[in-house]
N, C-alpha and C positions, 0 to 999 in steps of 0.2 A: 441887609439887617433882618434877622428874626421880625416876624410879625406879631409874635407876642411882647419880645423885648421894645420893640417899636411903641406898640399900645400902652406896652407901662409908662414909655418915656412921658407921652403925649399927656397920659392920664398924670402923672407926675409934675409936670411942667405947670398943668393949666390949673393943680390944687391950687387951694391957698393956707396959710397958716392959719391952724384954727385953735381955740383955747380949750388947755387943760381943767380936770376937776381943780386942778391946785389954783386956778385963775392964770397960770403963766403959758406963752404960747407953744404950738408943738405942731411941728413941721409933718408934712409927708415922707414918708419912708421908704413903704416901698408897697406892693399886690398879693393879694391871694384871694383864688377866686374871685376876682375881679372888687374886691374889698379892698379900700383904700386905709390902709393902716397909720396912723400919726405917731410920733415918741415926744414927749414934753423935755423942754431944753433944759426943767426943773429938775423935776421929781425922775424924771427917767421911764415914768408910765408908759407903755402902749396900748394903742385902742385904734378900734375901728370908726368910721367917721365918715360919712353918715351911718344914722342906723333905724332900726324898726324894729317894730313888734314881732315875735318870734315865738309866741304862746303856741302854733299850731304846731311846730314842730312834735311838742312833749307828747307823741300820742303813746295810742298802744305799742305799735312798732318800736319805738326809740327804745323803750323798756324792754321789750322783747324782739329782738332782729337787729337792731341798729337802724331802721329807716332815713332817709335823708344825707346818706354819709356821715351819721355819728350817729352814739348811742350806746347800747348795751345790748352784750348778746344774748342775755338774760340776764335782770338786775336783781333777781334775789340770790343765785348762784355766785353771780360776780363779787356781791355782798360779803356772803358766808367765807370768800377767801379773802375779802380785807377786816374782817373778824378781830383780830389781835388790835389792829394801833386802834379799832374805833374802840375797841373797851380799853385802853388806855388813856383815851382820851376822856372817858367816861369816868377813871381810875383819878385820873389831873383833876375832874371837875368838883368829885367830891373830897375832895383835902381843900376846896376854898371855905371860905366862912361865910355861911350867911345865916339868917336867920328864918327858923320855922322849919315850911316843907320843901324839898328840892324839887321848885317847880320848874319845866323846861320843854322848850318851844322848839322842833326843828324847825327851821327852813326850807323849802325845797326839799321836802321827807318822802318824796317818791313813793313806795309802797310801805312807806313806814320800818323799815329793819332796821335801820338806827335808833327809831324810836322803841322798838318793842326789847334793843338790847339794854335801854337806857331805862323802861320798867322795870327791867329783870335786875338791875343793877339798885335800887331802889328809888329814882327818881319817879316821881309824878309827871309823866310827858305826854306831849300833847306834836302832831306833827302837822304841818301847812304845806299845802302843795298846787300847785296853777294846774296840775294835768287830771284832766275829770279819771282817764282811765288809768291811771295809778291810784288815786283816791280810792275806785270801786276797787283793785285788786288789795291796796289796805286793807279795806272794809270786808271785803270776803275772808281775809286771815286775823279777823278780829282786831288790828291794830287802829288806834284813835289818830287817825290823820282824815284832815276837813279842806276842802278845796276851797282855797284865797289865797290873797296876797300879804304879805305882812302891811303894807301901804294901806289898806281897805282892814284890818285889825281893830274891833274894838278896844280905843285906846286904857280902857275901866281894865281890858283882863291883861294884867303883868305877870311878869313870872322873874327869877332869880336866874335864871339862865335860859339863853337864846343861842343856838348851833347853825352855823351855815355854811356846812360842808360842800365844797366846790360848785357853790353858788356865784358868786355874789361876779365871775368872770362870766355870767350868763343874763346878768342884769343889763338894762338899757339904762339904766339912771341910777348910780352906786350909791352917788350920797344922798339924795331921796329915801333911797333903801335903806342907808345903816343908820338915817336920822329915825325911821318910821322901827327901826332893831331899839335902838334908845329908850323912847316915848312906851316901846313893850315893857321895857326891862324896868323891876325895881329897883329904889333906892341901893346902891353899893352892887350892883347884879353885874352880870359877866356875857360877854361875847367872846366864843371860840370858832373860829373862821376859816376857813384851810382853800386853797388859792393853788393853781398852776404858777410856780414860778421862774419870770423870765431872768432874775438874778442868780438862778441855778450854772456848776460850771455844763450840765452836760443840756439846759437850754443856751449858751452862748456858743460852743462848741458845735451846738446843730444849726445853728443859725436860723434862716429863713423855713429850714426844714424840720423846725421841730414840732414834735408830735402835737401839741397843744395850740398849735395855730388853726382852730378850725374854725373862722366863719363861717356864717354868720349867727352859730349852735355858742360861742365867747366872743364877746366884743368886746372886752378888757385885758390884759396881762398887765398884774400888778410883781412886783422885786418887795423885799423889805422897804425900802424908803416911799414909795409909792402907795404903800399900803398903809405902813405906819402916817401918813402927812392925813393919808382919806378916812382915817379914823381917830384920827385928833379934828381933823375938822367937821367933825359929828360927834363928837361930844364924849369919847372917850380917850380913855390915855392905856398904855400898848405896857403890857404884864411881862412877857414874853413872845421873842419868834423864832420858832426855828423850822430848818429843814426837815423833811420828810423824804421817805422812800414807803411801798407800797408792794401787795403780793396781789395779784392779779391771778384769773384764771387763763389758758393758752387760748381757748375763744375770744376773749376782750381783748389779748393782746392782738390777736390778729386780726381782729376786726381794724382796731384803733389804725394800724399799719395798713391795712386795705384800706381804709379811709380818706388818708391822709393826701391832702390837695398837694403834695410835695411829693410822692411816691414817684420815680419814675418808670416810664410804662411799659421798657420790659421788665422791671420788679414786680410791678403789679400782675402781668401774664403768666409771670413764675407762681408768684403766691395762689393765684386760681387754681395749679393744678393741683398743688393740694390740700385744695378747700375741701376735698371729704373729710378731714382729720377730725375739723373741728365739730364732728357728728359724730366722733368715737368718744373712746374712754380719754383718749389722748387731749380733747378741747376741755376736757373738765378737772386739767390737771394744774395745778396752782404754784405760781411760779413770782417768787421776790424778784424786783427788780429793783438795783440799789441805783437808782438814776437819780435821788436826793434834789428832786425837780417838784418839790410840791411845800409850799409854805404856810404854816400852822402859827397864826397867833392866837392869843390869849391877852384880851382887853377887858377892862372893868369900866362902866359907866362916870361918868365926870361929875360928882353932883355941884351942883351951880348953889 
């Protein structure tokens, strides 16, 4: 027997069933990178289990390089080619009803470009981000992103809208986190959220091998039903969800594929030889991917 398939068995055997956010239990599944993954018998959630603090990964590298095996090859580049669906989502936010000023909060706002497209857009925004050196490169391009956590948020400053754009799969503690999104948000205000989704057909299709399984940088993969149960049980109720697809540059995409704890390793030898590309004009070329592998709700707070 493989002595890898052996060590999963062994590590498999000896788990135990452990509990979902839903409260209901959720068995061991299966390994990656030596990460013990669970599925809930409920809600159909996956997660990793145990888990830990992962603050150090967000350095400079991650933003620029991909350090750690995930990341970005440059995050303001990478940005400028997902351009279109973020101001469409910018496009949803203002046709809601609220009242006064469209105030709004990212999450997890990296170097701020979502924020700075969400000024331009007329909103009043404001971004939060854990990584000190995305902060300073905000802050050298003039964009208002302040290094915390929304957890640690003075609960006095609200806003009308809060974004947590392919976050919230990098959290250690979800519903900590969209309880502490709540308590920001004012009266009748909005959560727009966007997720890797494992209920995708070309995430079931790839099975164990899909791109988005990267511990320990996501310890969560929420589906619609999974997501929708984790945000009723913090105190919202779900607007809309739908699928998404995404335009990436040819850098991110090969990084993301170089990455991947699923590659196998004569793919990976292939793909090295031609890693100059992604140093020409050729890496900075932007390419849709209609993989409809990324899920976008739109929740409004529950007032009690």
């Amino acid at each position: 027997m493989d002595e890898g398939i052996k060590h999963e068995e062994i590590k498999l055997n000896n788990s135990k069933v452990t509990e979902c956010l839903c409260g209901y239990s959720a068995d061991a599944k299966f390994l990656i990178r030596d990460f013990l993954f669970y599925k809930c018998s409920k809600c159909s959630l996956l997660f990793v289990s145990p888990r830990y603090d992962t603050s150090h990964i967000y350095e400079a590298d991650y933003f620029q390089g991909g350090a750690h095996g995930f990341g970005f090859s440059n995050y303001e580049s990478d940005k400028v080619a997902s351009t279109e669906y973020l101001l469409k989502y910018l496009k949803t936010l203002r046709k809601l009803p609220i009242d006064g000023t469209r105030t709004l909060i990212d999450i997890g706002a990296a170097n701020g470009f979502f924020v700075s497209l969400a000024n331009k857009a007329g909103f009043d925004a404001i971004g939060l981000e854990i990584s000190e050196d995305a902060v300073a490169w905000a802050q050298k391009l003039n964009r208002p992103v302040f290094r915390g956590t929304i957890e640690n948020l003075d609960v006095h400053e609200q806003f009308n809208f809060v974004t947590a754009l392919d976050v919230l799969e990098h959290v250690q503690e979800p519903e900590n986190f969209l309880r502490a999104i709540n308590d920001a948000l004012l009266r009748g205000g909005y959560l727009l959220i966007n997720v890797p989704n494992t209920g995708s057909f070309f995430a079931r299709i790839s099975g164990r091998k899909w791109h988005a399984f990267l511990p320990p940088e996501h310890w969560f993969y929420f589906n619609k039903k999974s997501l929708s149960s984790l945000l009723e049980k913090s105190g919202f109720y779900v607007i809309h969800s739908r699928s998404i697809s995404k335009t990436f540059t040819f850098n991110y995409i090969y990084l993301t594929v170089m990455n991947s704890p699923n590659l196998p390793r004569f793919l990976q030898l292939s793909m090295k030889k031609i890693s100059w590309i992604v140093n020409t004009r050729i890496g900075t070329l932007r390419i849709f991917l209609p993989l409809f592998d990324n899920l976008t709700v739109l929740a409004a707070k529950r007032n009690s």
